[in-house]
C-alpha positions as CSV (number, residue, x, y, z in Angstrom):
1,X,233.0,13.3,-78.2
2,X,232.6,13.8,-82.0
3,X,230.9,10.6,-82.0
4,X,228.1,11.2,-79.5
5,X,227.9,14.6,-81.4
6,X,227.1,13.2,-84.4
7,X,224.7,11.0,-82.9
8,X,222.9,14.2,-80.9
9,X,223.0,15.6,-84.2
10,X,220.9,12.6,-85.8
11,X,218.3,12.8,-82.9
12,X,217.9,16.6,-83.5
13,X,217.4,16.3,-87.4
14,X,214.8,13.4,-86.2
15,X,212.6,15.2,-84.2
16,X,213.3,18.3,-86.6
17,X,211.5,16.4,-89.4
18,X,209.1,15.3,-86.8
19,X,207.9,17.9,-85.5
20,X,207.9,19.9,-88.7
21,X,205.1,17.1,-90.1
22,X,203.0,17.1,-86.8
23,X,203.1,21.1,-87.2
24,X,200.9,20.7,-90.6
25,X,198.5,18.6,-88.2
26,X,197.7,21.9,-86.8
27,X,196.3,22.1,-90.5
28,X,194.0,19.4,-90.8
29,X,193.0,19.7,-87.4
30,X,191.8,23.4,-88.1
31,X,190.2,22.1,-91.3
32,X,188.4,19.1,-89.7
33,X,187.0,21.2,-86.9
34,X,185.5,23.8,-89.8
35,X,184.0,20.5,-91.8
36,X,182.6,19.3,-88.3
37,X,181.1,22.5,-87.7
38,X,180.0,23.5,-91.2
39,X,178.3,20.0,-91.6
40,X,176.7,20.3,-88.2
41,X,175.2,23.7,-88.6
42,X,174.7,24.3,-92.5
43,X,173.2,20.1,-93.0
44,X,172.3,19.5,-88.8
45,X,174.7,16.5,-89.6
46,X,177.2,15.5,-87.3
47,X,179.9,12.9,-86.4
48,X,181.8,11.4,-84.0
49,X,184.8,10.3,-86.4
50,X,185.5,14.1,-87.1
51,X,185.3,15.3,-83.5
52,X,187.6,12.4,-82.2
53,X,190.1,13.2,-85.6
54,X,190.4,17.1,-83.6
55,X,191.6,15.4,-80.6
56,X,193.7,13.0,-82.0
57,X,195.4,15.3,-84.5
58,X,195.5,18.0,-81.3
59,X,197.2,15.1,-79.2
60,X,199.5,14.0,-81.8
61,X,200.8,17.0,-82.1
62,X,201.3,17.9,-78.6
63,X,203.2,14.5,-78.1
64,X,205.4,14.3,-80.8
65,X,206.3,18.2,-80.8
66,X,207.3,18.1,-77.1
67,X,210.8,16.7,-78.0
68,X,211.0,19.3,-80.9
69,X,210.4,22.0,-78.5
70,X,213.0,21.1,-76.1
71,X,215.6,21.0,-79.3
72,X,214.6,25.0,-79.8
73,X,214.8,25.7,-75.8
74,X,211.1,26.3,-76.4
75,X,209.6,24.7,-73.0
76,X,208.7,26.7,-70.1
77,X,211.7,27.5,-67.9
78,X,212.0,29.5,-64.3
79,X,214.3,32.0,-65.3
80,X,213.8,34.0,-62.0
81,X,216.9,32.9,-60.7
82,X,218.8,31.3,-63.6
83,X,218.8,34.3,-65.2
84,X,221.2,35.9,-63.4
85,X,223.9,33.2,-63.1
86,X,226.7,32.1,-65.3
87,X,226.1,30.4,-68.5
88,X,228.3,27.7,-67.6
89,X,226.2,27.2,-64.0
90,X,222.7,27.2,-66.1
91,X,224.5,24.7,-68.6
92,X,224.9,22.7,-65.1
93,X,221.6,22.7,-64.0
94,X,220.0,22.0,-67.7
95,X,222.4,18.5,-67.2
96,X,220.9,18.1,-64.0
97,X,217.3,18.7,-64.6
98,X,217.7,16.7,-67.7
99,X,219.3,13.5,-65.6
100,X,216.9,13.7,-62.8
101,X,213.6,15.0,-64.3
102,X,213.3,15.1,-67.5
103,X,214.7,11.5,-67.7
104,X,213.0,9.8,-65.5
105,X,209.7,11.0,-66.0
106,X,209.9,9.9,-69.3
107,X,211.3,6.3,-68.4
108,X,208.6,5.8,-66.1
109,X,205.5,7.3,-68.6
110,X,207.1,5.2,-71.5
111,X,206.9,2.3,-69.6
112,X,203.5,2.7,-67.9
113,X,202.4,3.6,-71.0
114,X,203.6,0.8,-72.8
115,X,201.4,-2.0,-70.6
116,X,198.8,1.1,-71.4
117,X,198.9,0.8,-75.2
118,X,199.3,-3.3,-74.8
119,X,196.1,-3.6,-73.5
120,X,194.1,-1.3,-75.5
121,X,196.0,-3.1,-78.7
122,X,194.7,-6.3,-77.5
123,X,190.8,-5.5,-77.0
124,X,191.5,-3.8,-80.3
125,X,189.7,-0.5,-77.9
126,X,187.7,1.7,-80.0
127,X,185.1,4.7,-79.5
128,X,182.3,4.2,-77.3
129,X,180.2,5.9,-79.6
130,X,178.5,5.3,-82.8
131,X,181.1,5.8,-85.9
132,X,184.3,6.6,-83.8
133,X,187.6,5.8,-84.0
134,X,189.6,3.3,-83.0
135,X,191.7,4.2,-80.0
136,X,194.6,1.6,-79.7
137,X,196.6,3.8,-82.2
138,X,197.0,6.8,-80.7
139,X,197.6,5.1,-77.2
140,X,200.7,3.9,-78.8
141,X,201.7,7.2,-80.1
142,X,202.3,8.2,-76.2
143,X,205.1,5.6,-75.5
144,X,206.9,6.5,-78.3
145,X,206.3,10.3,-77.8
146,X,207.6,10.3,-74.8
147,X,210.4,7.7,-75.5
148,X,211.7,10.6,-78.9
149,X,211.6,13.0,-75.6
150,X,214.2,11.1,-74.0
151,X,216.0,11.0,-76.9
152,X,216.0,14.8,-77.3
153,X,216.9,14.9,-73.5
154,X,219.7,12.3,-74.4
155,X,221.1,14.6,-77.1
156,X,220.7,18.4,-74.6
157,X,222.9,16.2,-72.2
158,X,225.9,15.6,-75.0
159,X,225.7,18.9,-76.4
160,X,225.9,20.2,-72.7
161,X,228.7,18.5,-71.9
162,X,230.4,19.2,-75.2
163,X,230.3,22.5,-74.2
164,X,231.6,22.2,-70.9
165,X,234.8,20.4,-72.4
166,X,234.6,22.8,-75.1
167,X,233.5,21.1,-77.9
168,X,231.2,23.4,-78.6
169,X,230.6,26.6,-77.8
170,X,228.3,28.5,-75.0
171,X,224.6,28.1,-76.1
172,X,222.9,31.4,-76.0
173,X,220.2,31.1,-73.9
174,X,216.9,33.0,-74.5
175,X,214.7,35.2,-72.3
176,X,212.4,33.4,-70.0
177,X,209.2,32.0,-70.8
C-alpha cells in the first residue's frame, strides 16, 4: 500500500503544480480581455488573435484545473443525503462514483478526443477568421486534460482505500457545494 501511496502522492503534487500555473492564466486572460477591449474602444482597433487567446486561456484553465479541483474535494457534490451518513459509507461511494463515473467518462472523452485532436493536427485546423489562431493545439490539451483527471481519480481511489485498510486516516469531508 505504501507503494501506490507514494505514487497517489506523485499524481497529487502533478496536478498541484498544474493547476497552480493554469491559475495565473486567469491572469493573462483578464489582461488580454482589457488589451482587447482598450484597443477596440480607445484606437477602434480590434483582433481576432486576442479574442480567441480569452478562450483558449479560459479553456485551458478549465481543463487542466478540473483534476486539481478534485485533489481539494472542490467539485460539486449532492450532499443531501451523504451528508448524513458515516464517513466510512461516503468513503464507499466516492470509490464507486470514482470507478463507474468519473472513470469511464474520462476513458471514453480521452479517447474520442484523441481521433478529435488527430484530425485537427493533420489539416493543421486554424481560425476561420482573419488573424486567428491555430486550433490543433488546444484540441490536444482536452485528451490530456481529461486523461490527468483520471489520474487524479486513480489517486482519490488509493487514498480511499488506504483509508479503509487504515493506512490513512478518515478524510474530513467539507460542507456541500
Amino acid at each position: 500500500m505504501k507503494f501506490l501511496l507514494r505514487i497517489a502522492a506523485s499524481i497529487d503534487a502533478l496536478n498541484t503544480a498544474i493547476g497552480h500555473w493554469m491559475a495565473w492564466l486567469i491572469l493573462f486572460c483578464t489582461l488580454t480581455s482589457a488589451t482587447a477591449a482598450t484597443l477596440r474602444y480607445a484606437f477602434d482597433w480590434g483582433s481576432n488573435a486576442l479574442l480567441e487567446a480569452q478562450w483558449f486561456m479560459f479553456g485551458l484553465v478549465f481543463l487542466f484545473c478540473s483534476a486539481w479541483t478534485l485533489r481539494e474535494g472542490g467539485h460539486v457534490r449532492i450532499d443531501i443525503l451523504s451528508s448524513r451518513l458515516p464517513p466510512v459509507v461516503r468513503v464507499w461511494i466516492d470509490i464507486f462514483g470514482t470507478l463507474l463515473f468519473l472513470l469511464p467518462v474520462c476513458l471514453l472523452i480521452v479517447v474520442d478526443s484523441w481521433n478529435f485532436f488527430l484530425i485537427s493536427f493533420h489539416t493543421r485546423e486554424a481560425s476561420p477568421d482573419p488573424g486567428g489562431l491555430a486550433w490543433w493545439p488546444l484540441k490536444f490539451a482536452i485528451p490530456t486534460a481529461f486523461a490527468l483527471l483520471s489520474l487524479q481519480g486513480l489517486s482519490e481511489i488509493i487514498k480511499n482505500v488506504a483509508v479503509l485498510t487504515g493506512d490513512r486516516p478518515m478524510p474530513e469531508f467539507r460542507g456541500g457545494h
